[in-house]
C-alpha positions in Angstrom: 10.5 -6.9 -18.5 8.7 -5.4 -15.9 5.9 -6.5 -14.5 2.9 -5.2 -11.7 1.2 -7.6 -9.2 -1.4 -6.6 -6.8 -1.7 -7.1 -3.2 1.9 -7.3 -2.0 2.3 -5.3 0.9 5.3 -6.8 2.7 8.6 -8.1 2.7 7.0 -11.7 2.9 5.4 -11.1 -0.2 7.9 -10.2 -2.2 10.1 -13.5 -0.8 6.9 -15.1 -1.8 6.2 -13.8 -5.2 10.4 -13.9 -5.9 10.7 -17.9 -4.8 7.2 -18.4 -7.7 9.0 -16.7 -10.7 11.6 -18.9 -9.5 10.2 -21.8 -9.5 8.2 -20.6 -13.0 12.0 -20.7 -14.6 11.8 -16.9 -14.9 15.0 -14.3 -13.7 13.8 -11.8 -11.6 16.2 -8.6 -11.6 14.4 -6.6 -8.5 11.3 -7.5 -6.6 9.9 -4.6 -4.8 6.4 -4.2 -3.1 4.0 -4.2 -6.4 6.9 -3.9 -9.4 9.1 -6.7 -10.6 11.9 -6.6 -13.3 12.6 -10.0 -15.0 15.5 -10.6 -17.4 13.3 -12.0 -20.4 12.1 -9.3 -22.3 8.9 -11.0 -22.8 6.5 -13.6 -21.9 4.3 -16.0 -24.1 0.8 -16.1 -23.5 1.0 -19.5 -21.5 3.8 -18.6 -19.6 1.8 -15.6 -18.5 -1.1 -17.5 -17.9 1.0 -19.9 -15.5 2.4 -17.0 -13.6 -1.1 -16.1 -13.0 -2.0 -19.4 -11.4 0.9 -19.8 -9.8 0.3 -16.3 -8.3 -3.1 -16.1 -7.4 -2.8 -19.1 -5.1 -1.2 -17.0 -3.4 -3.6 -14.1 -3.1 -1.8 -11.9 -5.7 -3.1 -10.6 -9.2 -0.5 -10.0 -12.0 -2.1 -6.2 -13.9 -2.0 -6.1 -17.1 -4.6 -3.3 -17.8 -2.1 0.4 -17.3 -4.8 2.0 -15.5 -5.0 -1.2 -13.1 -1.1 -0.9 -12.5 -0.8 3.1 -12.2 -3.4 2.5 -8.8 -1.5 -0.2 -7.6 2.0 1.7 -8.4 -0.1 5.2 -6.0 -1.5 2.0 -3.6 2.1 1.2 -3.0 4.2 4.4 -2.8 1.4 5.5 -0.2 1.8 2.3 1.6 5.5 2.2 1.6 5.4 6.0 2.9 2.9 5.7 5.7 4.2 1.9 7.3 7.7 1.4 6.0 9.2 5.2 6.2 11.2 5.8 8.8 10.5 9.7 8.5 7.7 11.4 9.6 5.2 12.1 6.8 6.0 16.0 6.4 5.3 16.8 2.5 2.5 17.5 0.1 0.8 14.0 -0.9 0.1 15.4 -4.4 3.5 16.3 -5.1 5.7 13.4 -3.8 2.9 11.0 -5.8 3.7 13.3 -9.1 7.5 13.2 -8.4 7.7 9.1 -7.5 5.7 8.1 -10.4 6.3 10.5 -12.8 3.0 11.4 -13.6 0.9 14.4 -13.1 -1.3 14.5 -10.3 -4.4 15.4 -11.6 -4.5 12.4 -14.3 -3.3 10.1 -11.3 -6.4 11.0 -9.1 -8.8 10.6 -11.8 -7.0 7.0 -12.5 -7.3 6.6 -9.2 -10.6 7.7 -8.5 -12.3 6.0 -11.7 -11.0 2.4 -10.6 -11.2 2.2 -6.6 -14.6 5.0 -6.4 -13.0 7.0 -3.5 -10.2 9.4 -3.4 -6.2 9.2 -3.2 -6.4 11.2 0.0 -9.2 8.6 1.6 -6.7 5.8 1.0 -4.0 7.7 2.1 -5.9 9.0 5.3 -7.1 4.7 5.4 -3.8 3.9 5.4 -2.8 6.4 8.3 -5.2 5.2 10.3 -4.2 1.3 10.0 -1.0 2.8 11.2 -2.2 4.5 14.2 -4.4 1.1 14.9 -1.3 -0.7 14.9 1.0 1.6 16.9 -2.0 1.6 19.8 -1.7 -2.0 19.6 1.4 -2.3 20.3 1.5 0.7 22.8 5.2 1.8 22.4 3.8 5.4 21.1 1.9 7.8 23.1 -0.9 9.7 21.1 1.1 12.5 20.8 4.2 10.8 19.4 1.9 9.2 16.7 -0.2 12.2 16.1 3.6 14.1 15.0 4.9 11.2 13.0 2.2 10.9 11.0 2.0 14.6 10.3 -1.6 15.1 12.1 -1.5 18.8 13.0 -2.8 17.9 16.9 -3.7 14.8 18.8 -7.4 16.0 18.6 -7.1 15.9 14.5 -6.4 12.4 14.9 -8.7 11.5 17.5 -11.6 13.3 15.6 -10.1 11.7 12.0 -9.9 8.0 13.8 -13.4 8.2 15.2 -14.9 9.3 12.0 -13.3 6.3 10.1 -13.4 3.6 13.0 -16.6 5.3 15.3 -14.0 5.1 18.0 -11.8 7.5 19.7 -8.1 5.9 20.0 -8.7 5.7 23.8 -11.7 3.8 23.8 -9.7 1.4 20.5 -6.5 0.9 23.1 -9.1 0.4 26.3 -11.2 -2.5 24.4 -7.6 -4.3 22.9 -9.6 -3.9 20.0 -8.0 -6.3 17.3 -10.1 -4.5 14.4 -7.3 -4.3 12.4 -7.2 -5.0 8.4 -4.6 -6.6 6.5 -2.4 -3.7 4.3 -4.3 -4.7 0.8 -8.4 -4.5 2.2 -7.8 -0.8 3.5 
């Protein structure tokens, strides 16, 4: 059976949500950021209600709405592409979202768009940022290096995109050690 949980974003999570199901008696098969595949084929309705408990201590939501699990399915392909890839983001958003998920494009951004009121491309371009936030941080990138790995056609692209969704440049963000950085689920 496969289910979708919001709000994991890391490896911890998944060690997290693994070691619950677990502990719940359940099998898991694969636990990947979002998706899990348990052996039982299904769930009764207190066993799912249990999973929920058990999960939402932990700050995690398990979907069960499709429309609520096809945003969290785009919400972690973009987030596995932008802070876990080890290639530089070189392709059209729109067409590796179609081909991952297996769904056309336009009926994923109106999904998308209907439950989180803003755009794929504003959480995508979100995301990018938290990456560029966290690559300042730790200063082993120069501007330029992260400008080209995240596929920003110029270091004043990103500047101009950063200060628009920060109102900072990325000089005056590495100058203040600003720590204004969100977790990978409240972008």
């Amino acid at each position: 059976m496969q289910l979708y949980i919001k709000n994991m974003v890391c490896n911890r999570c998944k060690m997290v949500v693994k070691a619950e199901l677990e502990n719940l008696g359940f099998n898991p098969i694969s636990v990947q950021l979002g998706e899990v595949r348990i052996e039982q084929e299904n769930i009764s309705e207190v066993e799912k209600k249990g999973l929920k408990l058990a999960l939402d201590k932990f700050g995690f939501e398990l979907l069960t709405e499709k429309k609520e699990q096809l945003v969290e399915q785009v919400k972690t392909a973009i987030i596995e592409l932008v802070h876990y890839s080890k290639e530089a983001l070189k392709f059209n958003l729109s067409d590796y979202l179609s081909q991952k998920l297996d769904v056309e494009y336009a009926s994923l951004s109106a999904t998308f768009s209907e439950q989180e009121h803003q755009t794929i491309e504003k959480y995508f371009i979100a995301q990018k940022i938290e990456k560029v936030k966290e690559l300042l941080t730790y200063g082993e990138k120069s501007l330029s290096e992260i400008a080209y790995d995240l596929n920003y056609s110029s270091v004043a692209h990103l500047s101009t995109q950063f200060k628009k969704v920060t109102g900072e440049t990325p000089s005056a963000f590495k100058l203040n050690k600003n720590t204004n950085r969100k977790t990978l689920n409240e972008v």
